[in-house]
C-alpha positions in Angstrom: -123.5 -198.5 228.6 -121.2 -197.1 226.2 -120.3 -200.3 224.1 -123.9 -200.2 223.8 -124.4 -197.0 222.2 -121.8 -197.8 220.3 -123.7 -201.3 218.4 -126.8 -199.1 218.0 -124.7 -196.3 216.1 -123.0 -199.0 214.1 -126.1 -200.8 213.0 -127.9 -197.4 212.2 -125.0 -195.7 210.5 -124.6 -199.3 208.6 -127.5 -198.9 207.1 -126.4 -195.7 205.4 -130.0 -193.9 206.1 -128.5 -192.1 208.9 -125.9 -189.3 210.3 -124.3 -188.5 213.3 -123.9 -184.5 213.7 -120.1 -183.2 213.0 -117.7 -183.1 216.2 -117.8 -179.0 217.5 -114.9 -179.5 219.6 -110.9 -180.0 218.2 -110.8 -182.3 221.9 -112.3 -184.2 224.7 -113.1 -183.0 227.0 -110.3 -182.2 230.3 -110.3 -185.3 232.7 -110.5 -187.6 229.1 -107.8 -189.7 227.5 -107.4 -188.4 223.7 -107.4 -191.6 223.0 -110.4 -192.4 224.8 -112.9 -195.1 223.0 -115.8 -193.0 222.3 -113.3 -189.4 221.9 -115.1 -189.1 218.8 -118.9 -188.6 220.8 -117.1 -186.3 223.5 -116.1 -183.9 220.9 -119.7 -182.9 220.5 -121.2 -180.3 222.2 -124.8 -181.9 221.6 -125.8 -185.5 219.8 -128.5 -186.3 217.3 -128.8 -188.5 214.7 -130.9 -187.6 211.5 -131.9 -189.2 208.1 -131.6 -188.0 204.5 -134.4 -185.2 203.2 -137.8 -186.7 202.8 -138.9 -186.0 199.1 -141.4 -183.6 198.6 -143.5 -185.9 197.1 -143.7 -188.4 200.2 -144.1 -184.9 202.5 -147.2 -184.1 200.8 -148.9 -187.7 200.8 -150.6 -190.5 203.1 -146.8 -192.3 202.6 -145.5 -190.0 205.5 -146.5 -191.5 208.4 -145.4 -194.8 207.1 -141.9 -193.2 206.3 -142.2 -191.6 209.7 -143.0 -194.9 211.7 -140.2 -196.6 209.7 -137.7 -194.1 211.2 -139.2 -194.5 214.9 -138.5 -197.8 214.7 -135.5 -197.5 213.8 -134.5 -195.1 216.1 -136.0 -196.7 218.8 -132.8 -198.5 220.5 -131.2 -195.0 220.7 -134.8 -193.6 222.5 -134.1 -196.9 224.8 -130.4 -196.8 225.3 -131.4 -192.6 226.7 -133.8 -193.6 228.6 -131.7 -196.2 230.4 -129.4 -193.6 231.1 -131.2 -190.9 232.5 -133.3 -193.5 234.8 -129.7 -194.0 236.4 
């Protein structure tokens, strides 16, 4: 599950549209290797991934829901990969 997660952060964060909050915590997490593979994600106290500000001028015009739907696709595998999880 995890070496999921991390391809779909890789191709998203590729594609330099996209950001991963900052860690909150200086560790992982007690029962966790520092050197664990994913330390980076269980220094965060909470996880979402957001885009660049959308320009006025696309805020204010039909374009939005395009530029929305373009995200939600995009973000789809991470909607998919959570879902997958929780259903376990």
């Amino acid at each position: 599950m995890g070496s999921e997660l991390d391809e779909i952060l890789a191709l998203l964060l590729k594609t330099g549209e996209y950001k991963i909050n900052e860690e909150h915590y200086k560790r992982v997490p007690k029962g966790y290797d520092d050197n664990h593979k994913r330390a980076g994600l269980l220094r965060h106290n909470a996880f979402y991934i957001h885009t660049r500000n959308i320009g006025q001028e696309i805020l204010s015009s039909p374009a939005l829901v395009n530029v929305c739907f373009e995200h939600f696709q995009e973000m789809l595998p991470v909607k998919q990969w959570l879902a997958k999880v929780i259903q376990q």
